[in-house]
LUMVEXMAR-173295 format. One record per residue (C-alpha): residue number from 0; residue in three letters; x, y, z. Coordinates in steps of 0.5 Angstrom, whole numbers, padded with zeros to 4 digits. Example, Ala and Ser with C-alpha at 12.3 -4.5 7.8 and 13.67 -1.06 7.14 Angstrom:
   n res     u     v     w
   0 ALA  0025 -0009  0016
   1 SER  0027 -0002  0014
***
This chain:
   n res     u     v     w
   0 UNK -0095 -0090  0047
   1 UNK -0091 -0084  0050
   2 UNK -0086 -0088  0053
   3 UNK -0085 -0092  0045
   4 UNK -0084 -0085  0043
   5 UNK -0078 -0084  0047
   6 UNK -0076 -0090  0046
   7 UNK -0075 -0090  0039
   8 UNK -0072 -0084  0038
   9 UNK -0067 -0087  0042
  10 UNK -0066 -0092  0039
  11 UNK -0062 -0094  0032
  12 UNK -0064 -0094  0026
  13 UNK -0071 -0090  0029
  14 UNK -0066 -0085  0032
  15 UNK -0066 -0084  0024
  16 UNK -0073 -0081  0023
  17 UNK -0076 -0074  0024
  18 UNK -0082 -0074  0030
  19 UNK -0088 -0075  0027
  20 UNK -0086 -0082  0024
  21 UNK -0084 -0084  0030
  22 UNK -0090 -0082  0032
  23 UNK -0095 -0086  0027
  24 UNK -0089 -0091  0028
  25 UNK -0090 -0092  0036
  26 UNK -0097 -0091  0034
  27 UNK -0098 -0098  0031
  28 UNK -0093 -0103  0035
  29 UNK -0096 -0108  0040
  30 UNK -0093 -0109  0046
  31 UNK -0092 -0116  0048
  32 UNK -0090 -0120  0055
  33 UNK -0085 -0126  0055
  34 UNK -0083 -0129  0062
  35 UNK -0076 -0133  0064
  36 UNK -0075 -0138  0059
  37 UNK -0082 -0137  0054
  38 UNK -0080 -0139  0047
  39 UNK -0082 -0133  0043
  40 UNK -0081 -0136  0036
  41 UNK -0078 -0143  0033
  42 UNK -0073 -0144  0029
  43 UNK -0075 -0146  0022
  44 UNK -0082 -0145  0024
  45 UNK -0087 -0140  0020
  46 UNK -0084 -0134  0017
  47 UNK -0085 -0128  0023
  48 UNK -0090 -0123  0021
  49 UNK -0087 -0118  0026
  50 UNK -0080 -0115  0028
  51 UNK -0078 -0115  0034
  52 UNK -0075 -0109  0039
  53 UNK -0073 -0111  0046
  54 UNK -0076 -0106  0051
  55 UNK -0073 -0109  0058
  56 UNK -0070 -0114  0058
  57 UNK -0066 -0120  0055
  58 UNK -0068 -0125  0050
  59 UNK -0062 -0131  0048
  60 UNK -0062 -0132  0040
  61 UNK -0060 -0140  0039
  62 UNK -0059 -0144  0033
  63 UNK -0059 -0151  0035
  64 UNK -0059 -0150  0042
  65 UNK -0053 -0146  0041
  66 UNK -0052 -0139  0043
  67 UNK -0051 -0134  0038
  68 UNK -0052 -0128  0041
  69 UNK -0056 -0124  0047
  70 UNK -0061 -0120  0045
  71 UNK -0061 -0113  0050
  72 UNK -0066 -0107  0051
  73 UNK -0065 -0103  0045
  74 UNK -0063 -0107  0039
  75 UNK -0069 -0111  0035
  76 UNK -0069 -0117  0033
  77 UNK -0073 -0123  0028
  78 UNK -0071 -0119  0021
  79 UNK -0067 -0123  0017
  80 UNK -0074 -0127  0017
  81 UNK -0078 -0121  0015
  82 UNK -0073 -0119  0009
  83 UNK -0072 -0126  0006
  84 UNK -0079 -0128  0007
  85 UNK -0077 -0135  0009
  86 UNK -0078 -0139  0016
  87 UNK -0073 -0135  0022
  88 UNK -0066 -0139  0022
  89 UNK -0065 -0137  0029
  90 UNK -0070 -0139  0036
  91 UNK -0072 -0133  0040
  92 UNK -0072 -0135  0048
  93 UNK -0072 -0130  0053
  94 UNK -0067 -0130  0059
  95 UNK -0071 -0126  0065
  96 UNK -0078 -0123  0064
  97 UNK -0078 -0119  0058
  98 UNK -0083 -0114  0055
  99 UNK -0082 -0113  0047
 100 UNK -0086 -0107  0043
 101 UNK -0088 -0112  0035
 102 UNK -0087 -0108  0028
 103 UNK -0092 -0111  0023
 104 UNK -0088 -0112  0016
 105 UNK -0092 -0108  0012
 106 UNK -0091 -0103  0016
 107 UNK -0083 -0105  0017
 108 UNK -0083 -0107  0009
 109 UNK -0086 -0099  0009
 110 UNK -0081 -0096  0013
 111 UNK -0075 -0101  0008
 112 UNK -0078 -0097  0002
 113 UNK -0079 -0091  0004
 114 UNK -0073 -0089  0007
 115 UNK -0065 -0091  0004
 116 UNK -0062 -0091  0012
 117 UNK -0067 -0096  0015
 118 UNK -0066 -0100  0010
 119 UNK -0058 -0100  0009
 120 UNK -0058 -0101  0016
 121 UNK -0063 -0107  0016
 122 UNK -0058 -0109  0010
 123 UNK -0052 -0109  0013
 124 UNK -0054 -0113  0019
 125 UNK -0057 -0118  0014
 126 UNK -0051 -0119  0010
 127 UNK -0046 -0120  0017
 128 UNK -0051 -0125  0019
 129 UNK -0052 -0129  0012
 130 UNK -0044 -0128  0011
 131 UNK -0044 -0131  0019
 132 UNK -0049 -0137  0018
 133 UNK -0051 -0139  0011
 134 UNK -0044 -0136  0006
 135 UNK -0037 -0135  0006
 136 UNK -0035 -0139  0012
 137 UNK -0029 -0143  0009
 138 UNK -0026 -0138  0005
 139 UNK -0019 -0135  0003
 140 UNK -0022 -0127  0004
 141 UNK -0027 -0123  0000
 142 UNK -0021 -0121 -0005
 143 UNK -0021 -0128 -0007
 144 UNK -0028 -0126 -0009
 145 UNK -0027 -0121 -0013
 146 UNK -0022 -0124 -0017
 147 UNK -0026 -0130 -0021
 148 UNK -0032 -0128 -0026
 149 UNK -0039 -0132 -0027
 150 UNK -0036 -0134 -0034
 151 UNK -0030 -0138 -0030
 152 UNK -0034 -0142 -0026
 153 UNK -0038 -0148 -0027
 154 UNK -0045 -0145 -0029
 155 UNK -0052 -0149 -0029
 156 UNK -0055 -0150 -0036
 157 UNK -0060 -0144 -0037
 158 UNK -0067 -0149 -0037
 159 UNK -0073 -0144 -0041
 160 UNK -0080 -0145 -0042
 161 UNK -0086 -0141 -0044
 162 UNK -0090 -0137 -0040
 163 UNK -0096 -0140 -0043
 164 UNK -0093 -0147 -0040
 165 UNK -0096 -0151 -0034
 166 UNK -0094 -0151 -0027
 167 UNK -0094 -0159 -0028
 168 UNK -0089 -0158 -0035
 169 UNK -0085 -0155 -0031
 170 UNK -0084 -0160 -0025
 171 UNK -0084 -0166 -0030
 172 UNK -0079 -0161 -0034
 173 UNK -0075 -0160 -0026
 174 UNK -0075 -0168 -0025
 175 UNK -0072 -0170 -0032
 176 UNK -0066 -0165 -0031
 177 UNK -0064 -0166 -0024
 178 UNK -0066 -0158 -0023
 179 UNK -0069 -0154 -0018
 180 UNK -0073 -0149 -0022
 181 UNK -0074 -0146 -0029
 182 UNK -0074 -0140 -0033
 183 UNK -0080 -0137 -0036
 184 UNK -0081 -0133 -0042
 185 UNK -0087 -0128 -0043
 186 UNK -0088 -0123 -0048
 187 UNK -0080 -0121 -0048
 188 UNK -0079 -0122 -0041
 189 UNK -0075 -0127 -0037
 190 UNK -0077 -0129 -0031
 191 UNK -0076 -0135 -0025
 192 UNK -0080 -0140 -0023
 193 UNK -0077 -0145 -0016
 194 UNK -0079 -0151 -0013
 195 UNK -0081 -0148 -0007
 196 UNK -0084 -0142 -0011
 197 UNK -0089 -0147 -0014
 198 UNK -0090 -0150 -0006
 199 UNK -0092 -0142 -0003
 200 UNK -0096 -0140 -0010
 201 UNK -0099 -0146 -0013
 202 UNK -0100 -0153 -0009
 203 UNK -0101 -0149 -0001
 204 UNK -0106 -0145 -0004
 205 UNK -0110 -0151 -0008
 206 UNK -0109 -0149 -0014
 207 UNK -0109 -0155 -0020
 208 UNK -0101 -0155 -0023
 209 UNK -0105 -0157 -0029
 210 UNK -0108 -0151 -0030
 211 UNK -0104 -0146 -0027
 212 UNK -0100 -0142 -0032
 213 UNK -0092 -0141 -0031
 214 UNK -0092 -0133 -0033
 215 UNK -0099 -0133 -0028
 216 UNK -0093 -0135 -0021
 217 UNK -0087 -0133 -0024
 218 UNK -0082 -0128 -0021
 219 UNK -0081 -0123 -0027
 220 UNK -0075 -0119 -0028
 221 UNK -0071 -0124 -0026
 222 UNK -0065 -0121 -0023
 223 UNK -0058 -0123 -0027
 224 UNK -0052 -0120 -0028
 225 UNK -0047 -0119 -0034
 226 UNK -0041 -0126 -0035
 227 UNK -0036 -0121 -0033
 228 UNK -0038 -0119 -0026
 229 UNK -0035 -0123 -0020
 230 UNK -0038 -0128 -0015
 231 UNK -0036 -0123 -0009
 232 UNK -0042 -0118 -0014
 233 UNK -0046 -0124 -0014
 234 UNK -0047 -0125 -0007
 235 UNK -0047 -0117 -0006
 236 UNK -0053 -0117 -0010
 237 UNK -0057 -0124 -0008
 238 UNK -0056 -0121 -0001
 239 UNK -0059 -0114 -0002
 240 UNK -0065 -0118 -0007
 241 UNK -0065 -0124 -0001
 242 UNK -0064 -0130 -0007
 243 UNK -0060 -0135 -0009
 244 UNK -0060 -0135 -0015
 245 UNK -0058 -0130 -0021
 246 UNK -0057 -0131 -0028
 247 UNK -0052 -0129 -0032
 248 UNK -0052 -0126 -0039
 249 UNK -0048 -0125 -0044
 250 UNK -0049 -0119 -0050
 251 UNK -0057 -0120 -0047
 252 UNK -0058 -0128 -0047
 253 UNK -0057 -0133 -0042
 254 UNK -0052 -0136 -0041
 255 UNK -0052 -0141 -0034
 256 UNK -0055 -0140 -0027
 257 UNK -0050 -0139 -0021
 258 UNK -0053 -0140 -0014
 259 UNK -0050 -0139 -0007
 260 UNK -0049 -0145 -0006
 261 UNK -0043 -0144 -0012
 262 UNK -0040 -0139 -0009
 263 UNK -0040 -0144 -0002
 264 UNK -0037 -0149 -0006
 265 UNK -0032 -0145 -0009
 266 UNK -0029 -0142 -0003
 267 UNK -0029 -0149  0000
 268 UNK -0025 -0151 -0006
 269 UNK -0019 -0147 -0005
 270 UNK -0018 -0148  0002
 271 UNK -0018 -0155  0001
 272 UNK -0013 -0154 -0005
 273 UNK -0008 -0151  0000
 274 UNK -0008 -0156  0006
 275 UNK -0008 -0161  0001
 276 UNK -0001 -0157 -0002
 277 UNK  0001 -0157  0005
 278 UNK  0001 -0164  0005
 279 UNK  0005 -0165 -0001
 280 UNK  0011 -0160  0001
 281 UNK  0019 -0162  0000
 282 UNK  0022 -0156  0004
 283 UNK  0021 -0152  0009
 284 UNK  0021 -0145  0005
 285 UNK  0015 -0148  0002
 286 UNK  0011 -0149  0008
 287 UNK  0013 -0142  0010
 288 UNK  0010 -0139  0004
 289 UNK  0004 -0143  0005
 290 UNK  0003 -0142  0012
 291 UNK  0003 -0134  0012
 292 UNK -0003 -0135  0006
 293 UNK -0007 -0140  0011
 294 UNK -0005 -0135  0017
 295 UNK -0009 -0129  0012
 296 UNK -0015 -0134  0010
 297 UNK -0016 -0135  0018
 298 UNK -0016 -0128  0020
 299 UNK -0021 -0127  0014
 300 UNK -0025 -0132  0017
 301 UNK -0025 -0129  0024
 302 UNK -0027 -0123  0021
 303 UNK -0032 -0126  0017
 304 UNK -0036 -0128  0024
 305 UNK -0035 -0135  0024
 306 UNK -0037 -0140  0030
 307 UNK -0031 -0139  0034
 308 UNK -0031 -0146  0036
 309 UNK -0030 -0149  0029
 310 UNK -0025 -0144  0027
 311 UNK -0021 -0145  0034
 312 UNK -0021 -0153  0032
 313 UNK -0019 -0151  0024
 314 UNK -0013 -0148  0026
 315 UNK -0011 -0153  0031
 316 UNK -0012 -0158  0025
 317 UNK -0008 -0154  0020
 318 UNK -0002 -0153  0025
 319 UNK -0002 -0161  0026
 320 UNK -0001 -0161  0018
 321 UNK  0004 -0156  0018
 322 UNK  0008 -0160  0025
 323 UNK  0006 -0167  0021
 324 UNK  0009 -0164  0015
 325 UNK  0015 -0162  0019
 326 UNK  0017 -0169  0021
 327 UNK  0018 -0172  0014
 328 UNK  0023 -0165  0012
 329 UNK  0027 -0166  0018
 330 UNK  0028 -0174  0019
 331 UNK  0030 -0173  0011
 332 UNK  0035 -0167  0013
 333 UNK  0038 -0172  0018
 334 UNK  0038 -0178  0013
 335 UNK  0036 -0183  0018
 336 UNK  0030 -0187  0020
 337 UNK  0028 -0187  0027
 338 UNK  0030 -0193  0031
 339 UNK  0025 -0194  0036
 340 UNK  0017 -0192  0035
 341 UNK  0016 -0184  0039
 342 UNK  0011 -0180  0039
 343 UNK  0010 -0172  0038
 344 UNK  0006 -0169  0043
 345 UNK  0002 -0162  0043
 346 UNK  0001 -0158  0050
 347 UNK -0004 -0153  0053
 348 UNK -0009 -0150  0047
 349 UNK -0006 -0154  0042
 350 UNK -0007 -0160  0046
 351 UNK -0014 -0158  0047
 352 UNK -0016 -0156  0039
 353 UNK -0017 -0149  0042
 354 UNK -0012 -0145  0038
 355 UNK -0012 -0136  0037
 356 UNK -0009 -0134  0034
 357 UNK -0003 -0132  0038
 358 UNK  0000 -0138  0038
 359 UNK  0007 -0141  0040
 360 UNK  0010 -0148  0041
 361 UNK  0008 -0153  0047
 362 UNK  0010 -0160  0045
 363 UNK  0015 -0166  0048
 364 UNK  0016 -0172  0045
 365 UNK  0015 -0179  0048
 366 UNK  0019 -0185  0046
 367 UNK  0019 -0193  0047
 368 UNK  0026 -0195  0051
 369 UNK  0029 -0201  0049
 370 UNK  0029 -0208  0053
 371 UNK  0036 -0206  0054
 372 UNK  0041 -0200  0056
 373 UNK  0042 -0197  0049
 374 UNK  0044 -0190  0048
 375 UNK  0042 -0189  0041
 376 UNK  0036 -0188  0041
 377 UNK  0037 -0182  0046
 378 UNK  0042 -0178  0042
 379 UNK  0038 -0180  0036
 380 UNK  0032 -0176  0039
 381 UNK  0037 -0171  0041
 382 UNK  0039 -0169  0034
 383 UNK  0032 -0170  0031
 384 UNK  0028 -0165  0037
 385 UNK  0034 -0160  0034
 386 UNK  0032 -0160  0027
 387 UNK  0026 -0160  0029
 388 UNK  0025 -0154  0033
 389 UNK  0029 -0151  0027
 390 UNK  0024 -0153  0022
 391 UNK  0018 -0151  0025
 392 UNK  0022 -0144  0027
 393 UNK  0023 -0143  0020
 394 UNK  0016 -0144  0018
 395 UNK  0013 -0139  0022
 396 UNK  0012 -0142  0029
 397 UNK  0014 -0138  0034
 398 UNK  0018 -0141  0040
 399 UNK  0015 -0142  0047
 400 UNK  0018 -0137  0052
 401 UNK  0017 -0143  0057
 402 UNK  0022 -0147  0052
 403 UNK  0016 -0152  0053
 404 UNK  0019 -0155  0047
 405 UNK  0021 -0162  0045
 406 UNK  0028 -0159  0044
 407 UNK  0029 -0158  0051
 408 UNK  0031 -0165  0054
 409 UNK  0026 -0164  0060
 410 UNK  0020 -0165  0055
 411 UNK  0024 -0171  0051
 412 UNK  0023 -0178  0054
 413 UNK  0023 -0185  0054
 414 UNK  0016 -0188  0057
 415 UNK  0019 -0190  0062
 416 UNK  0022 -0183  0064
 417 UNK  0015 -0180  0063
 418 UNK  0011 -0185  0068
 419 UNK  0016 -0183  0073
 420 UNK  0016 -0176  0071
 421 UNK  0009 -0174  0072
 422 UNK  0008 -0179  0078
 423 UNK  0011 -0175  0081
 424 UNK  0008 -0168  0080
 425 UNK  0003 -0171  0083
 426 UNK  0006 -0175  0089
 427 UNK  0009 -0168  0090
 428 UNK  0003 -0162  0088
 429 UNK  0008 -0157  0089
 430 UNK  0009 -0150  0085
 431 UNK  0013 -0152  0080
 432 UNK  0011 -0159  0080
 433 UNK  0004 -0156  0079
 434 UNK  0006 -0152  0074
 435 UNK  0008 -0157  0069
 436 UNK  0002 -0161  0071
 437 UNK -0003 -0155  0067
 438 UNK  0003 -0154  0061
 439 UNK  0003 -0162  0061
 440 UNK -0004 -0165  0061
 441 UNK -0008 -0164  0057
 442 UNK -0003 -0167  0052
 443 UNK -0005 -0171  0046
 444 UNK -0001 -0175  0039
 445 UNK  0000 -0171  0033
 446 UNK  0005 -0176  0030
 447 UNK  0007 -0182  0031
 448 UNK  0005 -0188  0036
 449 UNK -0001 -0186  0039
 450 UNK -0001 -0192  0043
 451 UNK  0005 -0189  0046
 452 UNK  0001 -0183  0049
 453 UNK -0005 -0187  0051
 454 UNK -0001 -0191  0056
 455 UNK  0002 -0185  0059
 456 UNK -0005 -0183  0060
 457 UNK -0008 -0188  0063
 458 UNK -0001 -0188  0068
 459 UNK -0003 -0181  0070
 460 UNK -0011 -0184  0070
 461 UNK -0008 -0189  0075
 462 UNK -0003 -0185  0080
 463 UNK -0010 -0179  0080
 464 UNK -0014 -0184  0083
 465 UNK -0009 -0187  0088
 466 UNK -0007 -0180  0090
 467 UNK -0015 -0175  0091
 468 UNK -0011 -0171  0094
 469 UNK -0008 -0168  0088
 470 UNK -0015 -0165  0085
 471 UNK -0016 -0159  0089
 472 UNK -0009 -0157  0087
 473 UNK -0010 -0157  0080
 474 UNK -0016 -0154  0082
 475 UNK -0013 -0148  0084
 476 UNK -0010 -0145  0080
 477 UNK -0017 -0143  0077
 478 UNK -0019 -0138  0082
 479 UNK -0012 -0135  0082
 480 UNK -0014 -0130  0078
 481 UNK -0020 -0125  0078
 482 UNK -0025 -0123  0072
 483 UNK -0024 -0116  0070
 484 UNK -0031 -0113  0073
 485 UNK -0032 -0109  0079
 486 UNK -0038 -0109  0085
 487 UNK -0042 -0103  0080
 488 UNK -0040 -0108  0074
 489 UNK -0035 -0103  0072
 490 UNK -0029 -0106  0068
 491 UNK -0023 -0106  0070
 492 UNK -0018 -0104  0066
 493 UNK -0010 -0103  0066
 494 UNK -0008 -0096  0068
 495 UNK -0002 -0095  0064
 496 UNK  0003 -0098  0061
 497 UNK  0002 -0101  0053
 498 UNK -0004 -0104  0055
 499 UNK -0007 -0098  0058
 500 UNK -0015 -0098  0057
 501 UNK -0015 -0105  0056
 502 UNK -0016 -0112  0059
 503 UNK -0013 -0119  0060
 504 UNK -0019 -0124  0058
 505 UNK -0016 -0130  0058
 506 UNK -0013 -0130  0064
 507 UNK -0019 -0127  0068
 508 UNK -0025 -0132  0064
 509 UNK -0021 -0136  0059
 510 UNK -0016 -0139  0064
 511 UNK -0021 -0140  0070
 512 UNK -0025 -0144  0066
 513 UNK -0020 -0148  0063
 514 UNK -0016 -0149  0069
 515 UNK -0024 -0151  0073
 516 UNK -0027 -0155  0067
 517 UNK -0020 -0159  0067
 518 UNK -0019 -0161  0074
 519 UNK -0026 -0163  0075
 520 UNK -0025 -0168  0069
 521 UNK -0020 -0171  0071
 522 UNK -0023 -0172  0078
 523 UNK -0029 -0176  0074
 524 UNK -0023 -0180  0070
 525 UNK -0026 -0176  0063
 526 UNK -0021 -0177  0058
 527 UNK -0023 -0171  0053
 528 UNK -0018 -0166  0053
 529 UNK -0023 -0160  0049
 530 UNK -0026 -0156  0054
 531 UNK -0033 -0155  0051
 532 UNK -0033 -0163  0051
 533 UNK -0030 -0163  0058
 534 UNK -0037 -0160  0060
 535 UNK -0042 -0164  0057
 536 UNK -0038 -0171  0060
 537 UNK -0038 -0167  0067
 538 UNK -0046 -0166  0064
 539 UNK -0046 -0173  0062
 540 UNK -0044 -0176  0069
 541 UNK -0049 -0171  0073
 542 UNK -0043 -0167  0075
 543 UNK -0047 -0160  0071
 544 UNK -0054 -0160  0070
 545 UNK -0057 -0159  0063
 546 UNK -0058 -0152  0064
 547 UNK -0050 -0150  0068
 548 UNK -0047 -0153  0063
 549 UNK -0050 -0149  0057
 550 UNK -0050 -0143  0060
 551 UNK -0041 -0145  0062
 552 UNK -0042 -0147  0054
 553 UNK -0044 -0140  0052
 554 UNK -0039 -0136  0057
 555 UNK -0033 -0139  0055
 556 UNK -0035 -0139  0047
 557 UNK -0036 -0132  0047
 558 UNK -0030 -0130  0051
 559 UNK -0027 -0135  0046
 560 UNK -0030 -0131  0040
 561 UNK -0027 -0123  0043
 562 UNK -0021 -0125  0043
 563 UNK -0021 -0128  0036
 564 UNK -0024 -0122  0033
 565 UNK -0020 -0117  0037
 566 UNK -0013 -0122  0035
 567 UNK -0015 -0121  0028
 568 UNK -0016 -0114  0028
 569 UNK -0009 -0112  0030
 570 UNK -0006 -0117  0026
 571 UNK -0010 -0114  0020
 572 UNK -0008 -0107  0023
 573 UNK  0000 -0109  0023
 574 UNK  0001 -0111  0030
 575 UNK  0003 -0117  0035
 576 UNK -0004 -0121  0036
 577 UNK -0005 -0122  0044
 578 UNK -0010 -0123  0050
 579 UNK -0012 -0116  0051
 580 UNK -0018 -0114  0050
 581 UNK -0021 -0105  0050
 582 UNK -0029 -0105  0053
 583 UNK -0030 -0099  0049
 584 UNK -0029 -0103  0043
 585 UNK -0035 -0106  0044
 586 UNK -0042 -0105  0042
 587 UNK -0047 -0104  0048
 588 UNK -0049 -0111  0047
 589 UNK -0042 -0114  0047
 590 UNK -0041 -0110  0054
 591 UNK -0047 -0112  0057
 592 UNK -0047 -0120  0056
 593 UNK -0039 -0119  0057
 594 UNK -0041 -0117  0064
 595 UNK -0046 -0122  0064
 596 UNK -0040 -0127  0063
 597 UNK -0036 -0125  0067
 598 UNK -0040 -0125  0073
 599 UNK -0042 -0132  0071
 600 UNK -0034 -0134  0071
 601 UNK -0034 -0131  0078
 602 UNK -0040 -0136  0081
 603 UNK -0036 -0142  0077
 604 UNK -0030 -0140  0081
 605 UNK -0035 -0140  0087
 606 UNK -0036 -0147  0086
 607 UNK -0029 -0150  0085
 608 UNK -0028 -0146  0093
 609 UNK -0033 -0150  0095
 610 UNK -0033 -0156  0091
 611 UNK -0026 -0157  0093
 612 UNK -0025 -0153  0099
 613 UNK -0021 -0148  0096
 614 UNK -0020 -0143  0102
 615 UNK -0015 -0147  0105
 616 UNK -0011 -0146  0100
 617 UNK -0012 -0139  0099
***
């Protein structure tokens, strides 16, 4: 096992250990063989019995059927399952033929105890991965962890039986009080015993619940804290004991159990609170100051590691309160009702509920027109969109360096004056035309009439149709820009100036996938406006196979997650968030799946020149 020595000192954390325990270690790995598309181990399926270190190769980690992660060579996987003992949360498939070296857990428990730096790696890993997928993703930060003690929130009653109780008491004792375990007391100690530790240890082995003794199953010590420590020390200390419940005592005696499930529902209460105080807001200065809280709490959240997908429609949510809110503030500045039903629109990402967190304001305002010729409604709306676009300034929304805002008259108009408007754009598919269709289209009501939007949707539907020669045009503004890759798979990057080292991801793999997936929907007459659900109608109506539309899912979620993280990061260090991204920032992993992506977008390309004959154009 020469060729495992040499890969394991190569590799973190067995880089860590001296030669002769990399030795005994390569000594005892198995070597395991998996072809394209084999499964190697199920979510939710048995607790792993190994650990799993990808020697070439690459293996797809998916929860749901949804990406999570690629897995390439060198970097282990499977052991937030062999830390916790509980089924695997995540599936493990292999991408191409796959050859993975398998670490038995005795021997990887061996290696966690003995030695402090495997173990803190493996610890982090998990806490990252647990805080991602299974705690804090509705939170308003770790410091607001910090601030609440145990003694402060709601704790569970503290249900205590003797050790010399029977298995069946404690499961009659579980039902009477609504409660998932019970306390155990033996010779001065305490201990815990669960519903599932009674399913593991008494019923799978066929043991008698009535003759079982409590002290004989149990977990003791039971791990507790102080009344005074935080929810932030109860999560570090469930994360590192791999539990979910801890007791907490006071001057020695129980007071209460707090579980995992408390410190979710905690943090799930406070973001709630402050969209509800949005809602209830009187003034614009308020709504300022609650804006740049929410601003802080959704940087944590991308921080955190939260899916990139419902975080992008979270943030699109809390702008449409902030914008709906802005609406009652303004119409009481101007002290006077509108006279006719409108609608305000929201464009471009906002429009598709696909927000960063570099944002600025795309929206227009469509209204009904009288049955007569009637000025007020015009200068109405005029005075309104004014006040408006103030009020959503002073809150924080930056403008649009386009002026593609309701202020400005050519994005405010009747139905009517709309309908005439986009028809032409697409009679005539000419640049500036062709602009303003990628701005306008993927429009959809944030306040007011919605019936307004709908039948302007249907009107665009309807000229598409009668005018099929439009679609390569709006086609082809997904090929204007190239990702940002090489022929030797070597990033390209900016040469000088203040982006010098970096690269632009929105415009070489966001955009052309945005840009193709909605040309494509509009073709087949789709009425989502969201990417992702884009391609699963296209999936849907036979446009993308099951296996296309997963691997486009997977390409613009990650590229969508790089540049949400890379945005935090700079707002967290004092500066403008944008679309660059710097590749030596990545780890190895990130690079080689970016690579990967950036290949695949450029084979998306590919399909729209030939679906839509593109090279015409070019």
């Amino acid at each position: 096992m020469l060729d495992a020595e040499r890969f394991l000192s190569e590799v973190e954390p067995f880089s860590f250990l001296d030669k002769e325990e990399i030795r005994r270690i390569a000594h005892n790995l198995q070597v395991a063989y998996y072809k394209k598309g084999e499964v190697i181990f199920e979510q939710n399926s048995k607790p792993l019995e190994y650990l799993y270190l990808l020697r070439s190769g690459s293996v797809r980690l998916e929860k749901g059927g949804q990406l999570v992660e690629y897995i390439h060579e060198g970097e282990s996987f499977g052991y937030p399952s062999l830390m916790t003992s509980e089924p695997p949360s995540l599936s493990a498939l292999a991408v191409e033929d796959s050859v993975v070296f398998l670490l038995h857990k005795k021997l990887f428990n061996k290696l966690l105890s003995e030695h402090e730096d495997i173990r803190e790696y493996f610890t982090k890993k998990l806490t990252k991965r647990l805080q991602a997928f299974h705690g804090l993703k509705v939170g308003q930060g770790v410091e607001k962890l910090l601030e609440v003690s145990l003694e402060d929130i709601s704790l569970r009653s503290p249900l205590t039986l003797s050790g010399d109780s029977k298995v069946e008491d404690a499961l009659r004792f579980m039902v009477e009080k609504d409660s998932t375990f019970v306390l155990v007391e033996s010779g001065g100690a305490l201990g815990i015993i669960t519903e599932r530790d009674i399913l593991k240890r008494v019923l799978a082995k066929g043991l008698d619940i009535r003759d079982v003794k409590l002290k004989d199953v149990a977990t003791f010590p039971v791990v507790g804290l102080p009344a005074d420590s935080s929810l932030y020390d109860a999560m570090l200390l469930m994360t590192k004991h791999s539990i979910r419940k801890l007791v907490v005592f006071k001057e020695g005696k129980p007071i209460g159990v707090v579980e995992d499930r408390d410190i979710i529902a905690y943090e799930s209460k406070n973001a709630v609170l402050l969209v509800k105080e949005v809602e209830k807001a009187k003034d614009v200065e308020e709504l300022r100051y609650l804006y740049n809280l929410l601003k802080e709490h959704v940087v944590e959240l991308v921080l955190q590691g939260v899916d990139p997908e419902k975080l992008s429609a979270y943030i699109s949510e809390l702008n449409d309160r902030f914008m709906k809110r802005a609406v009652y503030i303004t119409i009481s500045r101007l002290g006077e009702e509108p006279l006719v039903p409108f609608s305000i629109m929201v464009l471009g990402s906002e429009g598709r509920k696909e927000q960063s967190l570099k944002t600025d304001q795309d929206n227009a305002l469509i209204y009904q027109e009288l049955p007569i010729i009637d000025h007020e409604p015009r200068e109405y709306f005029e005075r309104f969109s004014q006040e408006y676009i103030k009020v959503l300034l002073r809150i924080g929304f930056p403008p649009c360096p386009g002026n593609v805002m309701l202020s400005n008259p050519f994005w405010r108009r009747s139905t009517a004056e709309w309908e005439r408007e986009v028809r032409k754009w697409i009679q005539k598919p000419e640049p500036e035309n062709l602009l303003n269709t990628a701005i306008f289209f993927d429009f959809r009501n944030v306040f007011g009439d919605s019936t307004l939007t709908q039948r302007l949707w249907s009107h665009i539907k309807m000229e598409v149709e009668k005018n099929r020669g439009f679609i390569p045009f709006l086609a082809v503004d997904a090929i204007r820009f190239s990702p940002p890759i090489g022929f030797f798979r070597e990033f390209v990057v900016e040469k000088g100036g203040e982006h010098k080292g970096e690269m632009d991801i929105k415009k070489g793999g966001i955009f052309p996938i945005t840009q193709g997936v909605r040309a494509m929907a509009l073709e087949m007459g789709i009425d989502e406006r969201n990417t992702l659900e884009r391609i699963e109608r296209l999936r849907e109506k036979g446009v993308f196979s099951d296996e296309y539309a997963r691997d486009l899912k997977d390409a613009y979620r990650f590229l969508t997650s790089l540049r949400l993280h890379f945005q935090a990061k700079k707002i967290k260090e004092g500066k403008e968030p944008d679309n660059y991204i710097n590749p030596n920032h990545l780890s190895k992993s990130q690079k080689n799946m970016l690579k990967d992506v950036f290949r695949f977008v450029k084979e998306f390309q590919e399909l729209l020149r030939e679906r839509y004959n593109l090279r015409y154009f070019e």
